[in-house]
Structure formats: C-alpha cells, structure tokens
C-alpha positions in Angstrom: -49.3 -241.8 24.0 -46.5 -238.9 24.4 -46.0 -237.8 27.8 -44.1 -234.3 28.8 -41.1 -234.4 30.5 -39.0 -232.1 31.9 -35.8 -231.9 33.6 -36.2 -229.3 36.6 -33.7 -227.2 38.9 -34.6 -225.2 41.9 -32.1 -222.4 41.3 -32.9 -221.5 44.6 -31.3 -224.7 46.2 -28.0 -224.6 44.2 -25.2 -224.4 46.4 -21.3 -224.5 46.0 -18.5 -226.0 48.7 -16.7 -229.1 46.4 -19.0 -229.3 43.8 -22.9 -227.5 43.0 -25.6 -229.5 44.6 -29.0 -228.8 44.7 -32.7 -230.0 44.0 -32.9 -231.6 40.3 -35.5 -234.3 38.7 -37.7 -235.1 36.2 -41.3 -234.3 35.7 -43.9 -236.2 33.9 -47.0 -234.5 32.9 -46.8 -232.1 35.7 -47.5 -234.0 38.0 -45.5 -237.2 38.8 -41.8 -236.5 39.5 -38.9 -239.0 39.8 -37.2 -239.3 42.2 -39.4 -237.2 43.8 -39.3 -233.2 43.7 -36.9 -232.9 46.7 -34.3 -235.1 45.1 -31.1 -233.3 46.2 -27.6 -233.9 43.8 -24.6 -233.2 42.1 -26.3 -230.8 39.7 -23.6 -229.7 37.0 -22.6 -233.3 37.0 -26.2 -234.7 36.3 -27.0 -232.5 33.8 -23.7 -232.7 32.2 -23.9 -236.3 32.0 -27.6 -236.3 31.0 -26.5 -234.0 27.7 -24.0 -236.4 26.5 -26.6 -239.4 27.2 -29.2 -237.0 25.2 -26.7 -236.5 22.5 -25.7 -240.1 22.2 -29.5 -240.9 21.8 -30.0 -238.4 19.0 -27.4 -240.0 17.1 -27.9 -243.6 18.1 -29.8 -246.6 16.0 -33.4 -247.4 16.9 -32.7 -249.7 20.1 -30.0 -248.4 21.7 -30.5 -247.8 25.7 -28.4 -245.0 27.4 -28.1 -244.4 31.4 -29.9 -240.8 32.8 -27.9 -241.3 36.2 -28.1 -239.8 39.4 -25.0 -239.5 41.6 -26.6 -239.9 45.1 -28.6 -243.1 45.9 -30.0 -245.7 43.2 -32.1 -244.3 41.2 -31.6 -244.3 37.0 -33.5 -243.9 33.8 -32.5 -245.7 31.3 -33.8 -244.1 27.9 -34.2 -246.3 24.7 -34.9 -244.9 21.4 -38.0 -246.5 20.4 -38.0 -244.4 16.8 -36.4 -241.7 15.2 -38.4 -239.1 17.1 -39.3 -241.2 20.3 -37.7 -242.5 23.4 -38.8 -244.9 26.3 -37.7 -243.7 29.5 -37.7 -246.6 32.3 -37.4 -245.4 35.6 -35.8 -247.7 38.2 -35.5 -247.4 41.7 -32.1 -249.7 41.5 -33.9 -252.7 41.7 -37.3 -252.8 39.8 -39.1 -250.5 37.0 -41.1 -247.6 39.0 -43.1 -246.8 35.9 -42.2 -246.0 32.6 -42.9 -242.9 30.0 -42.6 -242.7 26.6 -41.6 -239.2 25.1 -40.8 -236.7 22.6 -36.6 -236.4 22.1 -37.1 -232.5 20.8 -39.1 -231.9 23.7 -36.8 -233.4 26.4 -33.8 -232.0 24.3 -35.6 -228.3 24.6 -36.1 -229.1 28.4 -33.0 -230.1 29.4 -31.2 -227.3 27.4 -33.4 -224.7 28.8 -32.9 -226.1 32.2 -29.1 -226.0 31.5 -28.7 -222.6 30.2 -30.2 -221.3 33.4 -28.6 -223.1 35.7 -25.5 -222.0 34.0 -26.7 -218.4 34.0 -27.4 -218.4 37.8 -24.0 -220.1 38.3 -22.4 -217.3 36.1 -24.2 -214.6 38.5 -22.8 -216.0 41.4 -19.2 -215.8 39.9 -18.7 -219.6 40.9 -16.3 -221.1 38.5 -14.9 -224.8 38.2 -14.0 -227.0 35.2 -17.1 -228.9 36.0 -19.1 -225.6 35.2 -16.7 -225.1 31.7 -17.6 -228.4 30.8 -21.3 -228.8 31.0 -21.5 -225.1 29.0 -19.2 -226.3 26.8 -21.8 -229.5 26.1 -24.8 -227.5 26.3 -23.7 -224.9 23.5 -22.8 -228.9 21.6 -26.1 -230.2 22.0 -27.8 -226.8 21.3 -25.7 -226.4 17.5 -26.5 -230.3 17.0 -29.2 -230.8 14.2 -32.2 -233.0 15.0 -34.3 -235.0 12.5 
C-alpha cells in the first residue's frame, strides 16, 4: 500500500549566521514524522542534497538505493526504487531500520519541490544570499524541467 510523504519546513524556524538552519523532516500519512517534527538542520543543504538523491532515483534502474541524509546526528533514509513509479524508503536511526514506507516518486518529487520553492521564496524575502542558496534553486528549477515516466 502507497503511503504520503512529504518533506516539511517550518519557514518560521529558518535562520541564517554560517549557513540556514531550521526545522525540516519527513511526514508519513500525516501523522508519523521522522526524525521527529522538531528535527532542527542545515536546511538548504538537506534539501539540496535530497533533490540530487531524487533526481538520481528518477533516472536510476529498478534497485538502485540512494542516501536522503541529514547533516546533524544519525539519522538517514535510504530510498530504493522498487519500480518505475515506486520507491521504498527505509528509515534508519544509524543503527537499525525505524520503520519503513513505500511511496509514490511524483508525489514526493511534488513535495519536495513545493517545499523547495518556498523555502527559497522566504529566503529570497529575507534578502539572504549565499552560493548554497544559488545552488539548491539552481537544482530545484533542474528537477522541476526534468520529465517523469
């Protein structure tokens, strides 16, 4: 069975001294979240990193596992194409499988570029620029003009 998931930002928790942090994570079904809903991180590099692991399952063979990293702590989710429109997402708390989701990749794709563009958009608001910023807008408008099957 399909489960939703979504990739969430708390605009509202973004903050700029090195790099953006703020609250990001991954909801399942509205109601589970991992790592948990007050995950605080690096939140231009996540999402940057989780568009090029997105992109690189679009493309990939059936089988192939990529890395949804966090920067702070242990947590990952490692996402394996299952089929051509499908993907396994194991959630690990660095040692052992939490629990594990299987999901649409056009539905995470729409949530995770929706989530993007409006973290980007606050970010533009705020007049906070950086390289970091450039490239993850630069990804998202990739990702975004990339067909899907």
């Amino acid at each position: 069975m399909l489960q939703h998931v979504e990739v969430k930002v708390d605009l509202d928790s973004l903050n700029k001294s090195n790099h953006i942090t703020g609250i990001i994570y991954f909801m399942i079904d509205f109601h589970k979240f991992y790592p948990d809903e007050n995950w605080s991180d690096f939140v231009v590099i996540n999402l940057s990193w989780w568009v090029k692991s997105l992109k690189s399952l679009i493309i990939s063979d059936i089988g192939r596992t990529y890395e949804f990293d966090f920067m702070d702590g242990t947590p990952i989710i490692l996402a394996k194409k299952i089929t051509n429109d499908e993907i396994e997402l194991s959630c690990f708390d660095g040692k052992t499988i939490e629990f594990q989701v299987i999901c649409n990749i056009s539905q995470l794709r729409d949530s995770l570029l929706t989530t993007a563009k409006k973290v980007i958009r606050d970010i533009d608001r705020k007049k906070w620029g950086s390289e970091e910023i450039e490239g993850l807008r630069n990804l998202v408008v990739s990702l975004d003009k990339y067909p899907i099957s």
